[in-house]
N, C-alpha and C positions, 0 to 999 in steps of 0.2 A: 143615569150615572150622575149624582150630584156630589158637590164638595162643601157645601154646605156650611158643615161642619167645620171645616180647615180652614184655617186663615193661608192668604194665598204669601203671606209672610214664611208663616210655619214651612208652607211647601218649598219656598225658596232655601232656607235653613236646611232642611234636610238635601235637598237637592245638593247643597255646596259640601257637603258633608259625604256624599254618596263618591261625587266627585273627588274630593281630596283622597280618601280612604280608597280609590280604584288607584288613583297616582302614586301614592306612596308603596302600598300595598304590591303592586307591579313592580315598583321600583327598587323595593325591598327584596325580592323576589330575585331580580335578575342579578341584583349586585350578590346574596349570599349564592345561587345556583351559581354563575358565572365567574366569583371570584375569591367567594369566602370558600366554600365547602368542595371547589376543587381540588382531587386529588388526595382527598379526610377519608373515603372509606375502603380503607387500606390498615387492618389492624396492626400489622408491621410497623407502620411509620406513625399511629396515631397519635402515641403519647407524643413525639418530638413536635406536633403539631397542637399541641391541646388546649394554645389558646385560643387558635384560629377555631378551633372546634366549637367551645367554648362561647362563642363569636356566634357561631351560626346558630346555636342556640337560642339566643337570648334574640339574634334580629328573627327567627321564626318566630318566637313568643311575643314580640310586636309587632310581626304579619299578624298574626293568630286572633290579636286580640281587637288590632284595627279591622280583619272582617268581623268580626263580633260588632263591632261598632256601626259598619258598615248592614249590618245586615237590620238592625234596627231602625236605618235610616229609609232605607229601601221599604222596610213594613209600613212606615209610617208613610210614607210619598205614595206607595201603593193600595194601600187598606181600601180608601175613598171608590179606587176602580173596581176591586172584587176582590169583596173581604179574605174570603176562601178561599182563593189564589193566592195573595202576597200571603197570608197563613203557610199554606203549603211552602212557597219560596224559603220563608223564614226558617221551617223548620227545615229545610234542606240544609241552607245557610250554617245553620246554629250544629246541624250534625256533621256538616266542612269543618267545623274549627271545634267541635269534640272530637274529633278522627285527627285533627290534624295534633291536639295535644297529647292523645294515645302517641301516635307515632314519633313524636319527642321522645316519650321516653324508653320506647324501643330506639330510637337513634343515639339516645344517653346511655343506653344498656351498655352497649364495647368497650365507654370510656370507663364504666366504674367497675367490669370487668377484671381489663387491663389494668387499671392502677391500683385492685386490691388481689393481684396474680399471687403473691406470696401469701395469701389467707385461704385459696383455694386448691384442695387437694389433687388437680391436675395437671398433668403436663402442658409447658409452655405452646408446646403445638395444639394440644386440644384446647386452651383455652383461647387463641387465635382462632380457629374455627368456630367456637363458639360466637367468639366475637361476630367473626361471618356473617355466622346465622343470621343474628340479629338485622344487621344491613340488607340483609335479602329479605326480611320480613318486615323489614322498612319500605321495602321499593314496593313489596307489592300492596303494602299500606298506600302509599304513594298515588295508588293507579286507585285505591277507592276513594281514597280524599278528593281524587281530580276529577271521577264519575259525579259524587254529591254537589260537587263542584258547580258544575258544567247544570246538571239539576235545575240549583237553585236559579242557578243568573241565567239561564233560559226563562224561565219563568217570570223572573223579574223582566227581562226584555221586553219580553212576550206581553206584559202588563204594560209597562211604559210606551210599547207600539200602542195599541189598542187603544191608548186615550191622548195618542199624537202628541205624546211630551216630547220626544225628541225625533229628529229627522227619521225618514224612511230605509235614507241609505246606511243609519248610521245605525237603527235594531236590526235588519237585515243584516247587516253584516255580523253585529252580538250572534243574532239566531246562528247564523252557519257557523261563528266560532265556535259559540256551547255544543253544538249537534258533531259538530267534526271532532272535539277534543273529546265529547262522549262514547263519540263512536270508536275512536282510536284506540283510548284506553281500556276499553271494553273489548276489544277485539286484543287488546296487548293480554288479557286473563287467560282468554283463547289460544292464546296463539305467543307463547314466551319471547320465539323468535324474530319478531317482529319488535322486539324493543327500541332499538336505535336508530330505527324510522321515526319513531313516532315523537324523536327530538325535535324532527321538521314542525310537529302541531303547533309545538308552544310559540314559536316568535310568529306569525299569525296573532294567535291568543293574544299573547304579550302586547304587540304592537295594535289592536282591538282597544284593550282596557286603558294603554296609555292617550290612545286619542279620546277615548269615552268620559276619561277621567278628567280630562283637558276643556271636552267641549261644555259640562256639567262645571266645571268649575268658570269657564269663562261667560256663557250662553246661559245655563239655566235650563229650564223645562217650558214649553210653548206657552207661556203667561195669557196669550191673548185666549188660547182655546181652556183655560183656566176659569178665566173672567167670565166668558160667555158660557161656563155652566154654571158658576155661582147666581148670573143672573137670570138662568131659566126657571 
């Protein structure tokens, strides 16, 4: 396994970048679940709400597009290890944040619904339901965005262990986040009623990527086992 190629500059660069984009990206995350989009899908009360809505919108399409960022940082850190791997990761990655901007606009569906109800020939109740729909077909967008998820950043872990860039206890712990969050939601397809367990997965998850994001931006990637393959 050499690096040869990489300047161990470059590697730091991305690393801090991996970093930042795990911290915001989480943080982004918990502030719209937690406190933007609480209590939004409720076609009833939507429109009184439509800025907040509005709101989650636009902080999902700067989650969206920092993993996008993120995942290019990840290829690049990873490549050196096995090409064909971070490959794979990447295109997991890249198919998280195509699914995640499909479901945007199923989750935008109610709102342009609702605010053009007097141009559509059904009754108020059935376009209320409609609206519905949509959120329901949001959620289970939801649980495939959070499989590809789980996918890719398993695999990037899984790369990043393998050439001891960052501590033992700290991909072990990624591994059983990705593997648990995969398996959750994956059994939530299964198994419908099992949904509101599976709120337990995420602060685990959450609390994983904000120390991951934390320890990459202040620590870095094992430089010294770096060095000593640059100079094998």
């Amino acid at each position: 396994m050499s690096t040869t190629n990489i300047k161990i500059s470059e590697i730091q660069k991305q690393t801090k970048i991996v970093g930042f984009t795990y911290l915001t990206t989480t943080l982004i995350g918990f502030i719209n679940i937690f406190f933007v989009k609480i209590g939004l899908h409720k076609p009833e009360t939507l429109l009184a709400s439509e800025f907040q809505f509005r709101m989650s919108i636009v902080l999902d399409i700067t989650m969206y597009a920092l993993v996008m960022w993120m995942a290019v940082a990840l290829y690049i850190l990873t490549k050196s290890i096995n090409k064909n791997r971070a490959t794979l990761g990447f295109i997991f990655r890249v198919a998280e944040v195509v699914m995640g901007f499909v479901m945007l606009l199923l989750y935008a569906a109610p709102l342009i619904i609702l605010r053009k109800e007097e141009k559509y020939q059904f009754t108020n109740d059935t376009l209320h339901s409609l609206a519905s729909v949509f959120f329901d077909v949001y959620g289970m967008g939801s649980n495939l965005h959070l499989i590809l998820m789980s996918i890719g950043a398993f695999i990037f872990i899984k790369l990043l262990q393998s050439a001891s860039y960052v501590p033992k206890w700290l991909s072990y712990w990624g591994l059983f986040t990705y593997t648990t969050i995969f398996i959750g939601f994956t059994s939530q397809i299964l198994f419908p009623v099992i949904s509101k367990q599976l709120k337990v997965l995420m602060a685990p998850g959450a609390l994983f990527e904000l120390v991951f994001g934390i320890w990459l931006l202040i620590n870095g990637v094992n430089l010294k086992c770096l060095k000593s393959q640059t100079t094998v």
